[in-house]
Residue frames as a rotation matrix with the C-alpha (Angstrom) as fourth column:
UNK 1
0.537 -0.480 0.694 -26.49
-0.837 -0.408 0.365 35.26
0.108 -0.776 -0.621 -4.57
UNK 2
0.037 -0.397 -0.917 -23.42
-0.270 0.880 -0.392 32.84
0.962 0.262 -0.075 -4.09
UNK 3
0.567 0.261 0.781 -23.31
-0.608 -0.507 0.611 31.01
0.556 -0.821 -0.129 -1.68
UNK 4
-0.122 -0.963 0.240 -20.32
-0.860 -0.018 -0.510 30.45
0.495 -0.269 -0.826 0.94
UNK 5
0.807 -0.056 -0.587 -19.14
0.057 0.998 -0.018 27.22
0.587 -0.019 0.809 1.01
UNK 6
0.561 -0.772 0.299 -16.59
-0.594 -0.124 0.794 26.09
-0.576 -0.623 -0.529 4.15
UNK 7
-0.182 -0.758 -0.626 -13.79
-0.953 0.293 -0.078 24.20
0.243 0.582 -0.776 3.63
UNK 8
-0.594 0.337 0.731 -15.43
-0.613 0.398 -0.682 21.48
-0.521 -0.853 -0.030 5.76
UNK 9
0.450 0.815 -0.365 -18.52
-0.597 -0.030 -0.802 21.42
-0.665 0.578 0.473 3.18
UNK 10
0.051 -0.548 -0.835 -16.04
-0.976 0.151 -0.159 20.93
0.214 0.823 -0.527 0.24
UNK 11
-0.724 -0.662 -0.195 -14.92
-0.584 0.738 -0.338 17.69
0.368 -0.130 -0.921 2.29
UNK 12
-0.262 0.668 -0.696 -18.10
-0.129 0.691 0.711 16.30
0.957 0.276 -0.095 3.05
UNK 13
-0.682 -0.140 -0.718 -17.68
0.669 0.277 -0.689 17.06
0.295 -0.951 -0.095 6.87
UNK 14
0.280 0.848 0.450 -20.65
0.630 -0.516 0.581 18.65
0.725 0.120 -0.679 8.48
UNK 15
-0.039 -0.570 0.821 -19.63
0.007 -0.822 -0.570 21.89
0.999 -0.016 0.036 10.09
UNK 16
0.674 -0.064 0.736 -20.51
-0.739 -0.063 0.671 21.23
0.004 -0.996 -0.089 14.24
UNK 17
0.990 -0.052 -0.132 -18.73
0.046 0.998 -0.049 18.08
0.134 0.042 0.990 13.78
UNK 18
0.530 -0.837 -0.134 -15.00
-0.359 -0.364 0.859 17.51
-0.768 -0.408 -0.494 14.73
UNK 19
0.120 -0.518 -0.847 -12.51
-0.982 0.066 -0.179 16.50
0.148 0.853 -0.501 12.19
UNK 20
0.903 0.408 0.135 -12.65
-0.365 0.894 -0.261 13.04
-0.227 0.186 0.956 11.10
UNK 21
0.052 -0.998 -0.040 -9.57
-0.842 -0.066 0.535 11.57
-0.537 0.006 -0.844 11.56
UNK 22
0.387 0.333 -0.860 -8.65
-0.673 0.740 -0.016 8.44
0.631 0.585 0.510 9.44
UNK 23
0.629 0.116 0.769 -8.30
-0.560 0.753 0.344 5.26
-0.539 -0.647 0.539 10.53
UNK 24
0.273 -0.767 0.581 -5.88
0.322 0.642 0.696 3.91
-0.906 -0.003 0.422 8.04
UNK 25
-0.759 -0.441 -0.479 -4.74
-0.054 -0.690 0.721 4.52
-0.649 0.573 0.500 4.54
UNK 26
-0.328 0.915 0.235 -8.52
0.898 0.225 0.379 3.32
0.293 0.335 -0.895 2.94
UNK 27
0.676 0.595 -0.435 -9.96
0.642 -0.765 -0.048 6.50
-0.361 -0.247 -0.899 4.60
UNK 28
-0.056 -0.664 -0.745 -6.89
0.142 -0.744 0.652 8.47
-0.988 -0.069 0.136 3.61
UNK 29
-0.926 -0.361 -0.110 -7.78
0.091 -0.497 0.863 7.70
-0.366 0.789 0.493 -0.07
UNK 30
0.233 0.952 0.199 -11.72
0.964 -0.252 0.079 7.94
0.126 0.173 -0.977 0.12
UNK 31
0.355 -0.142 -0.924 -10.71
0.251 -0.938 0.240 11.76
-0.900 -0.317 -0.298 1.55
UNK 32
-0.487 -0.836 0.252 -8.50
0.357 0.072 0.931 11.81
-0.797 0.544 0.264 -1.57
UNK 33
-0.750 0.492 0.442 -10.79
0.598 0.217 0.772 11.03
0.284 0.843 -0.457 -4.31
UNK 34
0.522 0.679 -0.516 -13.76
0.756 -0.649 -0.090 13.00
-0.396 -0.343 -0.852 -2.52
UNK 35
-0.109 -0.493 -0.863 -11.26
0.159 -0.866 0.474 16.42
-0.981 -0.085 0.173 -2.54
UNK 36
-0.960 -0.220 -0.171 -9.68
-0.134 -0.174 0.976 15.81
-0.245 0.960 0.138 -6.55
UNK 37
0.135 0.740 -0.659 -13.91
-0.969 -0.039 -0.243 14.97
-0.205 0.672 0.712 -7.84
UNK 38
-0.203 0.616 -0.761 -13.41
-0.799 0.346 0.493 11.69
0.567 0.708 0.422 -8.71
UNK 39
-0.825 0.519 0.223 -15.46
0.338 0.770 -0.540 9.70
-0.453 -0.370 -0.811 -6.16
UNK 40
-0.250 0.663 -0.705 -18.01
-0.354 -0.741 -0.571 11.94
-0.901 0.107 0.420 -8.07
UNK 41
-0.363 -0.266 -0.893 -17.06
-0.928 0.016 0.373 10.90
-0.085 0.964 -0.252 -11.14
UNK 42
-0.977 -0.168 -0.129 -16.87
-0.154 0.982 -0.111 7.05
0.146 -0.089 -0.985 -10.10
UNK 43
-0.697 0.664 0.273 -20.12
0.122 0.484 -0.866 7.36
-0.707 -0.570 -0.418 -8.78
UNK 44
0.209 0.624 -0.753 -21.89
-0.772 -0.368 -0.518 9.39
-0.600 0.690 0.405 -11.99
UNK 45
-0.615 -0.527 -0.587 -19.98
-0.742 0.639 0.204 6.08
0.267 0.561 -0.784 -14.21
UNK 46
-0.899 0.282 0.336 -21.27
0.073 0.852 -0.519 3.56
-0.432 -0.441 -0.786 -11.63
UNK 47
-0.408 0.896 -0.175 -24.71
-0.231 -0.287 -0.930 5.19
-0.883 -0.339 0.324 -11.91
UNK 48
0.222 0.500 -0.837 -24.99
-0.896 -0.234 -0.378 5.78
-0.385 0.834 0.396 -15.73
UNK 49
-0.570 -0.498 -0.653 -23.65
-0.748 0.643 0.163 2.10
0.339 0.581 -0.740 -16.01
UNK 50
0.440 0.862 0.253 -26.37
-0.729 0.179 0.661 0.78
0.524 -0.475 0.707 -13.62
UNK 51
-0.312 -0.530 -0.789 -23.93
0.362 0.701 -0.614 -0.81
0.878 -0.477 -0.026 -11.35
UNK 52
0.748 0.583 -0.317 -25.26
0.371 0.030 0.928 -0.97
0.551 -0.812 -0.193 -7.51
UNK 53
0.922 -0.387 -0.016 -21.81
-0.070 -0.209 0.975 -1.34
-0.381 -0.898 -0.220 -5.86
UNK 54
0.709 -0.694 -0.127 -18.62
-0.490 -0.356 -0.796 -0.30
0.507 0.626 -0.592 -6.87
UNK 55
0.325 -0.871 -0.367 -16.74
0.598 0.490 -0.634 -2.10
0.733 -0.013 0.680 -4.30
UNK 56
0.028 -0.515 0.857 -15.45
0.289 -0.816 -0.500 1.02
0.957 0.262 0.126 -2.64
UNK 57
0.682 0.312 0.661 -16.78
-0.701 0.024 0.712 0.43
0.206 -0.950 0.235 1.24
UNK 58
0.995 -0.089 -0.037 -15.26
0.083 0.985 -0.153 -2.60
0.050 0.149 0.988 0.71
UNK 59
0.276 -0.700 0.658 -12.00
0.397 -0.541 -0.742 -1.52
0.875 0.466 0.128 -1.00
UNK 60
0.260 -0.082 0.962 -11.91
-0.416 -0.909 0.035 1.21
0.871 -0.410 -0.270 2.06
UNK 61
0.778 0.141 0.612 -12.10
-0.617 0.351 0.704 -1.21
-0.116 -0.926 0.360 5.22
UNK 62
0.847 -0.520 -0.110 -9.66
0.530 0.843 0.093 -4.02
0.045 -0.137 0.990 3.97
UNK 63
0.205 -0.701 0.683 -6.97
0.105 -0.678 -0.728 -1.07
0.973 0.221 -0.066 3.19
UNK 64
0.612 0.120 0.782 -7.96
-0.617 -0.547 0.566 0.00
0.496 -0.829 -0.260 6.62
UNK 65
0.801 -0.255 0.542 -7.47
-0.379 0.485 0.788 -3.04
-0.464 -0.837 0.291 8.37
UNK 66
0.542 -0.829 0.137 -4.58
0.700 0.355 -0.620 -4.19
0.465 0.431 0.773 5.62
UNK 67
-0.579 -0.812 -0.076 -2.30
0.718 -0.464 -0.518 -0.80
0.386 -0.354 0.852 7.06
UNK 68
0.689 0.703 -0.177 -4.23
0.684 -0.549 0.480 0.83
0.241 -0.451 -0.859 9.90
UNK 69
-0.007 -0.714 0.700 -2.63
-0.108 -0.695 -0.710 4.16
0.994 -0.081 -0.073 11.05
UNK 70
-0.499 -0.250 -0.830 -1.40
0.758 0.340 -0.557 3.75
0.421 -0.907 0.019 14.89
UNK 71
0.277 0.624 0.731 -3.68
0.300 -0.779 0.551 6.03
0.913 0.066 -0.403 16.71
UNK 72
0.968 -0.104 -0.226 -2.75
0.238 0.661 0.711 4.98
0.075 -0.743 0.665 19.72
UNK 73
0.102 -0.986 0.133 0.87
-0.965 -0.131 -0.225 6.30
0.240 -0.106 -0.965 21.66
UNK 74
0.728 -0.101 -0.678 3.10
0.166 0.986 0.031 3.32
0.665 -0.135 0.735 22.49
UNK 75
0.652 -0.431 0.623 4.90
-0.738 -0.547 0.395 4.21
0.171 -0.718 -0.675 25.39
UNK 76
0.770 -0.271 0.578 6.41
-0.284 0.665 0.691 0.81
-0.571 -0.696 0.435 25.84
UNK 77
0.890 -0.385 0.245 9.05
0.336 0.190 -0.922 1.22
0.309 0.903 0.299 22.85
UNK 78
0.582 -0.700 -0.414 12.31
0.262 -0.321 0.910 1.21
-0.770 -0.638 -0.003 23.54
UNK 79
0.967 -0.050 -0.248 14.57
-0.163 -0.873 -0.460 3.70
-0.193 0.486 -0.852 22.27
C-alpha cells in the first residue's frame, strides 16, 4: 500500500505546524536544496566521506544575517 505523502512532508515541515517562513536568503536556499534532493545528496557525500560538518548551519546563518529578508512593515518610509 502507498503511502500519501503531503506536500508539507516532501518539505520537511511537520503537518500541525505553520509554515516556516524564512528569515533571509540562507533559509531560502536550505528550502531549495531540501525540495531539488541535493541536501540529500550533500549529506550521503559528507557521510560516505566521513566528514562530521559540512559547514551548512553555518553557511545558512551568515547568509541570513549577511541579507536578512525584512519581516517587519516599515511604516516610517517616505514615499
Amino acid at each position: 500500500m502507498k503511502k500519501f505523502v503531503t506536500r508539507r512532508q516532501q518539505l520537511g515541515l511537520q503537518p500541525n505546524n505553520p509554515v516556516e517562513h524564512s528569515r533571509g536568503l540562507g533559509d531560502t536556499i536550505e528550502k531549495f536544496t531540501k525540495t531539488t534532493g541535493i541536501k540529500s545528496a550533500v549529506e550521503k557525500f559528507k557521510n560516505a566521506a566521513g566528514v562530521k560538518d559540512c559547514g551548512c548551519g553555518k553557511r545558512r546563518d551568515s547568509l541570513n544575517r549577511m541579507f536578512p529578508y525584512n519581516t517587519k512593515p516599515n511604516n516610517n518610509r517616505a514615499l
